[in-house]
TORDOLO-253498 format. One record per atom (N, C-alpha, C): atom name; x, y, z; residue in one letter; residue number from 0. Coordinates in steps of 0.02 Angstrom, whole numbers. Layout:
# residues N
node a CA | east X | north Y | up Z | r A | k NUM
...
***
This chain:
# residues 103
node a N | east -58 | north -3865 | up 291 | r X | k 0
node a CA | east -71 | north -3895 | up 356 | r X | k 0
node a C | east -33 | north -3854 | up 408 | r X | k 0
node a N | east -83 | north -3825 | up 462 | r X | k 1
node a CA | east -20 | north -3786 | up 515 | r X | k 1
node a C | east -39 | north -3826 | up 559 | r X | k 1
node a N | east 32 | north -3812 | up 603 | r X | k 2
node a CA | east 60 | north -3861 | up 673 | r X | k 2
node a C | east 45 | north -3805 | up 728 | r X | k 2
node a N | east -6 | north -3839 | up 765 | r X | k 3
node a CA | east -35 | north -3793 | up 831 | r X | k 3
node a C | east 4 | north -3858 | up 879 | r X | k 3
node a N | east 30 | north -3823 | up 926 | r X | k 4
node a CA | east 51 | north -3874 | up 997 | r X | k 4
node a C | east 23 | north -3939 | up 1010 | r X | k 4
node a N | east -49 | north -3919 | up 1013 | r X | k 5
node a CA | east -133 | north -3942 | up 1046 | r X | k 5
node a C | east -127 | north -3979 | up 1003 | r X | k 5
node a N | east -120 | north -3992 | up 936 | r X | k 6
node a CA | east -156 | north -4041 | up 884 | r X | k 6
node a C | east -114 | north -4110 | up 906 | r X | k 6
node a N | east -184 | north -4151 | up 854 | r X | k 7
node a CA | east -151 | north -4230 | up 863 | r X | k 7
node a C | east -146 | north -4256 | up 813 | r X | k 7
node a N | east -68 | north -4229 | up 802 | r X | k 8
node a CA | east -53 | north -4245 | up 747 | r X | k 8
node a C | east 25 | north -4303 | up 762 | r X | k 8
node a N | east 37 | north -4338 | up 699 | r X | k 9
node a CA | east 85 | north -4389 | up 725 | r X | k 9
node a C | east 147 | north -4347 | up 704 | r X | k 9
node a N | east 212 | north -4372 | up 731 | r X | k 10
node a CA | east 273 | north -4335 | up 725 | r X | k 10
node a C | east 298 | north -4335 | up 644 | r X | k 10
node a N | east 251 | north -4386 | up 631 | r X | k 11
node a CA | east 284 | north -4381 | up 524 | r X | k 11
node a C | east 250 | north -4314 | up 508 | r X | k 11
node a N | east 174 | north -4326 | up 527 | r X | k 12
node a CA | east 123 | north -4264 | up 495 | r X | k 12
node a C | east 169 | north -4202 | up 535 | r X | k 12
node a N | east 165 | north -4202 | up 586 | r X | k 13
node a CA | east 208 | north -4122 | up 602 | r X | k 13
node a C | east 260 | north -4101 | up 563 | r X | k 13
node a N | east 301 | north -4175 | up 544 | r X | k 14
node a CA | east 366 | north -4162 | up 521 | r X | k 14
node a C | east 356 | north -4126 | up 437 | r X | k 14
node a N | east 293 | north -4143 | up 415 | r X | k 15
node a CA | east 296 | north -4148 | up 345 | r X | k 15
node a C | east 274 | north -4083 | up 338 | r X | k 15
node a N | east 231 | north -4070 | up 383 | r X | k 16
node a CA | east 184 | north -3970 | up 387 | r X | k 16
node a C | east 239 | north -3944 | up 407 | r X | k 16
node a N | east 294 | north -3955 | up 447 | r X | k 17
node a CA | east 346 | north -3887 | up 441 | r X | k 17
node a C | east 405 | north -3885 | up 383 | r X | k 17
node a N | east 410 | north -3926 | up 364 | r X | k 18
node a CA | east 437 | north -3962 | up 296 | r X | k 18
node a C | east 402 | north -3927 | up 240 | r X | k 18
node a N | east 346 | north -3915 | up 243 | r X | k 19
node a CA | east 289 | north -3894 | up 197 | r X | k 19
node a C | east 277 | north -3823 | up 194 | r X | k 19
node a N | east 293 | north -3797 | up 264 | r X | k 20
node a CA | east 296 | north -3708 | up 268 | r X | k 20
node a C | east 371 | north -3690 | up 251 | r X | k 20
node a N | east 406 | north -3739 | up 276 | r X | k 21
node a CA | east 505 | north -3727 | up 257 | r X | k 21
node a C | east 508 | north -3690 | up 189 | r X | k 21
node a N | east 476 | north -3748 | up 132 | r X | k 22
node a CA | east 478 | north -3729 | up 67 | r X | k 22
node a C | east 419 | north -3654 | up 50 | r X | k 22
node a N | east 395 | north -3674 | up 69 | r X | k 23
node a CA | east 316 | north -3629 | up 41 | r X | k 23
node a C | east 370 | north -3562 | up 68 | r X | k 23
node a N | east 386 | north -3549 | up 113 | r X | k 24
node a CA | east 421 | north -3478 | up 133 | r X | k 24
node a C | east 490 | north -3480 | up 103 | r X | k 24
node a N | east 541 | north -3535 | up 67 | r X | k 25
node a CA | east 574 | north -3535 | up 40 | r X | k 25
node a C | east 574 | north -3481 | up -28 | r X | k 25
node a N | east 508 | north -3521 | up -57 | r X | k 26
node a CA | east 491 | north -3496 | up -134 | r X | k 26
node a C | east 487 | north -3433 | up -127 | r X | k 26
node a N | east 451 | north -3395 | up -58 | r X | k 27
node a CA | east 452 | north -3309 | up -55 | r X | k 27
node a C | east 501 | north -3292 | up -57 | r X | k 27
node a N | east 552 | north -3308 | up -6 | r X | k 28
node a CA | east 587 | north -3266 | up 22 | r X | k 28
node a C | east 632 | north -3255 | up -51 | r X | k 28
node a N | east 644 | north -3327 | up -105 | r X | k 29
node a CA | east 660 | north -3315 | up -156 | r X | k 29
node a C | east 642 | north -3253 | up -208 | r X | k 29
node a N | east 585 | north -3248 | up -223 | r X | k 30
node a CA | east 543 | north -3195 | up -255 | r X | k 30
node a C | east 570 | north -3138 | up -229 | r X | k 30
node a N | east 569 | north -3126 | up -149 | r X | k 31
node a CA | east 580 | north -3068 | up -138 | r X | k 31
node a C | east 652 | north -3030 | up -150 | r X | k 31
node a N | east 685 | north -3088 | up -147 | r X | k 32
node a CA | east 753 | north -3073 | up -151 | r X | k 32
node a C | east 779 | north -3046 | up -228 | r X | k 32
node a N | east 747 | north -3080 | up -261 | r X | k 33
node a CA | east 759 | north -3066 | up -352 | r X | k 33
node a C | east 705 | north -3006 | up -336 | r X | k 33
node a N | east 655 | north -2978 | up -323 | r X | k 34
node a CA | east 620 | north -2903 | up -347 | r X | k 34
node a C | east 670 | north -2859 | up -311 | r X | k 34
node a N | east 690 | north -2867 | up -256 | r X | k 35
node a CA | east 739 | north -2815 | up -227 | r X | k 35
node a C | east 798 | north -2816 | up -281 | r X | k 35
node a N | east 835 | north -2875 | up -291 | r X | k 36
node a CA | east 886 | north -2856 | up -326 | r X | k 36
node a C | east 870 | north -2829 | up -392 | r X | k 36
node a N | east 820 | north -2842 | up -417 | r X | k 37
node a CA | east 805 | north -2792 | up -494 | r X | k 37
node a C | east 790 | north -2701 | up -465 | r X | k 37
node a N | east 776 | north -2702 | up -437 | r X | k 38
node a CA | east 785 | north -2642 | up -397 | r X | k 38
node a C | east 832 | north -2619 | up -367 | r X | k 38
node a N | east 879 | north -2643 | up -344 | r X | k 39
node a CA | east 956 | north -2597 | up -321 | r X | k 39
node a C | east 990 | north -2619 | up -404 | r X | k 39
node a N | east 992 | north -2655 | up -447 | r X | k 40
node a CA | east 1020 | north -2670 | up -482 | r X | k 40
node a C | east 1011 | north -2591 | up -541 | r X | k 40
node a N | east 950 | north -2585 | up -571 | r X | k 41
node a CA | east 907 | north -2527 | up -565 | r X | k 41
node a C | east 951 | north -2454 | up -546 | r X | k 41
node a N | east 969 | north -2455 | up -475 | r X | k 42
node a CA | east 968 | north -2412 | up -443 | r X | k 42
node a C | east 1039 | north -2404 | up -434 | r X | k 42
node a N | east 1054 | north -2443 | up -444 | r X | k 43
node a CA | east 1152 | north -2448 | up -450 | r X | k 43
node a C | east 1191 | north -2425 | up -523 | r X | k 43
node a N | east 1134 | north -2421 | up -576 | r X | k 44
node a CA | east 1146 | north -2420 | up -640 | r X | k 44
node a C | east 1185 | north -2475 | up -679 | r X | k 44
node a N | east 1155 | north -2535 | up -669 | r X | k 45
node a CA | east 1199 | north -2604 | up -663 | r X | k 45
node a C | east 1139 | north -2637 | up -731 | r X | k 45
node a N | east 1091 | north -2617 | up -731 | r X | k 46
node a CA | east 1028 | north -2642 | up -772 | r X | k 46
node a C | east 984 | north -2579 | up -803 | r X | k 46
node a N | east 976 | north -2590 | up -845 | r X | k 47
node a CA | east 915 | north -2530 | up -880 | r X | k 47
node a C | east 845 | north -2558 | up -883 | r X | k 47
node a N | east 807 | north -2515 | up -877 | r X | k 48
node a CA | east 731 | north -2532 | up -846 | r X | k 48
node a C | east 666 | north -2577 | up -914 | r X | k 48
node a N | east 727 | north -2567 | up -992 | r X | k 49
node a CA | east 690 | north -2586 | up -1054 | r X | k 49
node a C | east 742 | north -2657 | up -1062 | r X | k 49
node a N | east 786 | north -2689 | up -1011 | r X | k 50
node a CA | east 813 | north -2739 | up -1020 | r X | k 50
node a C | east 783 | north -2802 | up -1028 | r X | k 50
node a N | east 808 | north -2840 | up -1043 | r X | k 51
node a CA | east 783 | north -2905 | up -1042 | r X | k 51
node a C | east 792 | north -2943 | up -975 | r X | k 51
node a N | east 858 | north -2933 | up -941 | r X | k 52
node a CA | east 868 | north -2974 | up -882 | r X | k 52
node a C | east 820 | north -2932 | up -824 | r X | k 52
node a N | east 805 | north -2866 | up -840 | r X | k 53
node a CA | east 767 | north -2815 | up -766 | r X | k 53
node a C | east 701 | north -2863 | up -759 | r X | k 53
node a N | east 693 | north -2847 | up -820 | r X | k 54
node a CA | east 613 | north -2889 | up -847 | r X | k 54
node a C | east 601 | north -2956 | up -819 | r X | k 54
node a N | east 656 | north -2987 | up -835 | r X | k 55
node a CA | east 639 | north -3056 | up -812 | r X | k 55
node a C | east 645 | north -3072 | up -769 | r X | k 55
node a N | east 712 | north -3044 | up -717 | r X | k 56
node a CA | east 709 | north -3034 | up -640 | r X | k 56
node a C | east 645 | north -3036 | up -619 | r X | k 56
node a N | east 626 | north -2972 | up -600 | r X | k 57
node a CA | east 553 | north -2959 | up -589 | r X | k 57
node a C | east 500 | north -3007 | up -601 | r X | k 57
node a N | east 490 | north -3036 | up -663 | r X | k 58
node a CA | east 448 | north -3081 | up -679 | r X | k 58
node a C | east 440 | north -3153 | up -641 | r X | k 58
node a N | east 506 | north -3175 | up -640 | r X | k 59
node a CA | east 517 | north -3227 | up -613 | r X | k 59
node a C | east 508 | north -3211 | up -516 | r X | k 59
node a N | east 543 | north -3163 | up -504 | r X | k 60
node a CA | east 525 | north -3147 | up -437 | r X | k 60
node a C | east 460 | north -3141 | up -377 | r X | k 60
node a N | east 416 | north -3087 | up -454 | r X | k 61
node a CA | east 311 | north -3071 | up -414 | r X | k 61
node a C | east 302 | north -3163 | up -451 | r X | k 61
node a N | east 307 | north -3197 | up -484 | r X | k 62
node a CA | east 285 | north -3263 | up -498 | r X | k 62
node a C | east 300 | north -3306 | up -447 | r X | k 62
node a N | east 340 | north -3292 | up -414 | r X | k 63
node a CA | east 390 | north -3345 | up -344 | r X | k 63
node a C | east 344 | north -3301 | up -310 | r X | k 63
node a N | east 327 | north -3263 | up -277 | r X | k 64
node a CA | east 296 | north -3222 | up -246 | r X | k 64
node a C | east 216 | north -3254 | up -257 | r X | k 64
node a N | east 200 | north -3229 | up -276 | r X | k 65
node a CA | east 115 | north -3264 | up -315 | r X | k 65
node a C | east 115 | north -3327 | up -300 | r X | k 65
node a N | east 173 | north -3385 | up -302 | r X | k 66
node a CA | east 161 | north -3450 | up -276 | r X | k 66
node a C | east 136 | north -3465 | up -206 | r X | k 66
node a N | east 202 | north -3439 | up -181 | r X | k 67
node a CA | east 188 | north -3436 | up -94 | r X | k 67
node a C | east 120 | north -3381 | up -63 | r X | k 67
node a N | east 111 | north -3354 | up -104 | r X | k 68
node a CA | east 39 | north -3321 | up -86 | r X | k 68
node a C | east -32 | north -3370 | up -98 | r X | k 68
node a N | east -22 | north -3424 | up -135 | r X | k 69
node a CA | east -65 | north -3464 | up -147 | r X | k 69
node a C | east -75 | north -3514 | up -100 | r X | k 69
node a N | east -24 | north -3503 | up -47 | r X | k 70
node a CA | east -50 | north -3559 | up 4 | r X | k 70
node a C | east -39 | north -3524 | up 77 | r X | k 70
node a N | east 2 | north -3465 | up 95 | r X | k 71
node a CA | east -25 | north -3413 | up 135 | r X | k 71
node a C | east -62 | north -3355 | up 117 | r X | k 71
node a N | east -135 | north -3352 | up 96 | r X | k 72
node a CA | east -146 | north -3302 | up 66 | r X | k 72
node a C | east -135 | north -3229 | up 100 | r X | k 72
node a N | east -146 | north -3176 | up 66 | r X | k 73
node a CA | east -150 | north -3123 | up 89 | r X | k 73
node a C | east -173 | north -3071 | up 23 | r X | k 73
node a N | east -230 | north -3031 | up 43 | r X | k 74
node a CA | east -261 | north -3006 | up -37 | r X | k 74
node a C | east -216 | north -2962 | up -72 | r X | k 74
node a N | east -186 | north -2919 | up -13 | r X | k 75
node a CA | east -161 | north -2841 | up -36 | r X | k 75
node a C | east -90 | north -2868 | up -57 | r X | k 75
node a N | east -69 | north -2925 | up -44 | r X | k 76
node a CA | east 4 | north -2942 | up -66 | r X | k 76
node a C | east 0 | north -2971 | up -145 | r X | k 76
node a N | east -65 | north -3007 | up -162 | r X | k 77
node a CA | east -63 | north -3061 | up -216 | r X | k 77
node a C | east -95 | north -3009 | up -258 | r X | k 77
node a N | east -139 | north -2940 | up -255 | r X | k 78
node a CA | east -146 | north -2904 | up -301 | r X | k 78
node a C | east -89 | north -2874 | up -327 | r X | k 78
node a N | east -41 | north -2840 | up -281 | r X | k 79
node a CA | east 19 | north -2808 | up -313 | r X | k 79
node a C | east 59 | north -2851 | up -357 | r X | k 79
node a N | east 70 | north -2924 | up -337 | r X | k 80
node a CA | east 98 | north -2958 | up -378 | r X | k 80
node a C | east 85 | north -2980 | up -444 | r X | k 80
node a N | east -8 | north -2951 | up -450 | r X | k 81
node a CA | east -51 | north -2977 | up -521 | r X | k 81
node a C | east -26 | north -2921 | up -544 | r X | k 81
node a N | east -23 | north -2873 | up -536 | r X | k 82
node a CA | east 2 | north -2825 | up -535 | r X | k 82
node a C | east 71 | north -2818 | up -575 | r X | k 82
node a N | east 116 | north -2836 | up -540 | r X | k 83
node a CA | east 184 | north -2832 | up -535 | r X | k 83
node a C | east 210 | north -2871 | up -604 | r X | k 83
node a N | east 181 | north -2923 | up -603 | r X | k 84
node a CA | east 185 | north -2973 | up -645 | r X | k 84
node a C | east 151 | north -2958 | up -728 | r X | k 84
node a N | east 101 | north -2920 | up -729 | r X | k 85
node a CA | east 77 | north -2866 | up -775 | r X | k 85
node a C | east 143 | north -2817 | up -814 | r X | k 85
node a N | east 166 | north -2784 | up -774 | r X | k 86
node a CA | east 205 | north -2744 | up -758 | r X | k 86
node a C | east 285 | north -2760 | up -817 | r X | k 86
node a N | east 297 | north -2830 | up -783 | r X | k 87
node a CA | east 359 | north -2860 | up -802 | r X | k 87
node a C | east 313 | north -2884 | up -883 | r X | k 87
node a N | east 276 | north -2913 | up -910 | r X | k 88
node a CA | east 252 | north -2952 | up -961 | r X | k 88
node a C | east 256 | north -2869 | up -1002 | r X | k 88
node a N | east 244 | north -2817 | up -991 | r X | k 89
node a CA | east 211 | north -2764 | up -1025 | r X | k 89
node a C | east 288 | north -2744 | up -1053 | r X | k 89
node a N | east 367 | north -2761 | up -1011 | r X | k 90
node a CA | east 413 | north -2746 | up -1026 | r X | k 90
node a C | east 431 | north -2791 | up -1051 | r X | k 90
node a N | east 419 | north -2857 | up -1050 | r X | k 91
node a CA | east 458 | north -2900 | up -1097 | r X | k 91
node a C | east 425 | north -2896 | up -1165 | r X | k 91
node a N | east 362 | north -2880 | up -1184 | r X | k 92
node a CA | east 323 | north -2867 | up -1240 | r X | k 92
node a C | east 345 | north -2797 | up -1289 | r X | k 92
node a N | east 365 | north -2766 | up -1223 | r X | k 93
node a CA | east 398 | north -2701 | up -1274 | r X | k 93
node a C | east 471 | north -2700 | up -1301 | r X | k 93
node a N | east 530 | north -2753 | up -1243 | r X | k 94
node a CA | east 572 | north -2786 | up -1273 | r X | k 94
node a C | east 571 | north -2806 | up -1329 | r X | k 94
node a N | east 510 | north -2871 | up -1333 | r X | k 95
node a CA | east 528 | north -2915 | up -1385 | r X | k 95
node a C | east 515 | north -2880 | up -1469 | r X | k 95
node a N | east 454 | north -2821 | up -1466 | r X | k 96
node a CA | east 439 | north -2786 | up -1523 | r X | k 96
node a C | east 506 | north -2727 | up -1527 | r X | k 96
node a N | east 538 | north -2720 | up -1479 | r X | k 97
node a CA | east 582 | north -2658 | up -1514 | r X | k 97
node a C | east 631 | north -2718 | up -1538 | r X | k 97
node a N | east 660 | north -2772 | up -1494 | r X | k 98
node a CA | east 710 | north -2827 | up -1561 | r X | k 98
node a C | east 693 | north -2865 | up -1626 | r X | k 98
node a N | east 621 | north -2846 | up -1616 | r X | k 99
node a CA | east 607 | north -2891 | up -1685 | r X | k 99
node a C | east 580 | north -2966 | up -1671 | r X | k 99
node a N | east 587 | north -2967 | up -1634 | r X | k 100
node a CA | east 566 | north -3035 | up -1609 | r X | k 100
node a C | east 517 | north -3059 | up -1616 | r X | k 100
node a N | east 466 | north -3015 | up -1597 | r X | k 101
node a CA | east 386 | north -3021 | up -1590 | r X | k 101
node a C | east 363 | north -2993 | up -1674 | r X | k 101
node a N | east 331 | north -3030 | up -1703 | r X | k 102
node a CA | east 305 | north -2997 | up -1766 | r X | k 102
node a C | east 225 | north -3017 | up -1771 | r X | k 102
***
């Protein structure tokens, strides 16, 4: 629900649509924050790229990402994240077969 000036909407309904974008941009800004940090983490030599925590960073991050894209869409953002999210599954899969895990 977006809050235009003009609309007639009651002060609960306004209250609840910016309440409602608060979170929805919460969940990004979350996502974004965990893909950056798997990336300086990465880049700091703090994490290795066949880890388990890089992997799941990431995973958990384009997935928080992909949420909030589901209710602001945008195409070229929610492909990279099908994407991204590809990406992270293809490393936790190669994780789990080099520990044994996966049989």
């Amino acid at each position: 629900m977006d809050v235009n000036p003009g609309s007639v909407l009651s002060v609960n309904q306004q209250a609840y649509a910016l309440m409602e974008n608060w979170m929805i941009d919460a969940v990004g800004l979350t996502g974004t924050f965990l893909v950056v940090l798997a990336y300086y983490l990465l880049q700091l030599e703090r994490t290795h790229p066949q880890s388990l925590s890089y992997n799941m960073i990431n995973l958990v991050g384009a997935a928080l990402l992909l949420v909030s894209l589901c209710f602001k869409f945008n195409l070229a953002s929610f492909v990279i994240e099908i994407f991204w999210i590809g990406a992270s599954l293809i490393g936790l899969w190669k994780y789990w077969r080099r520990s044994g895990i996966a049989n």
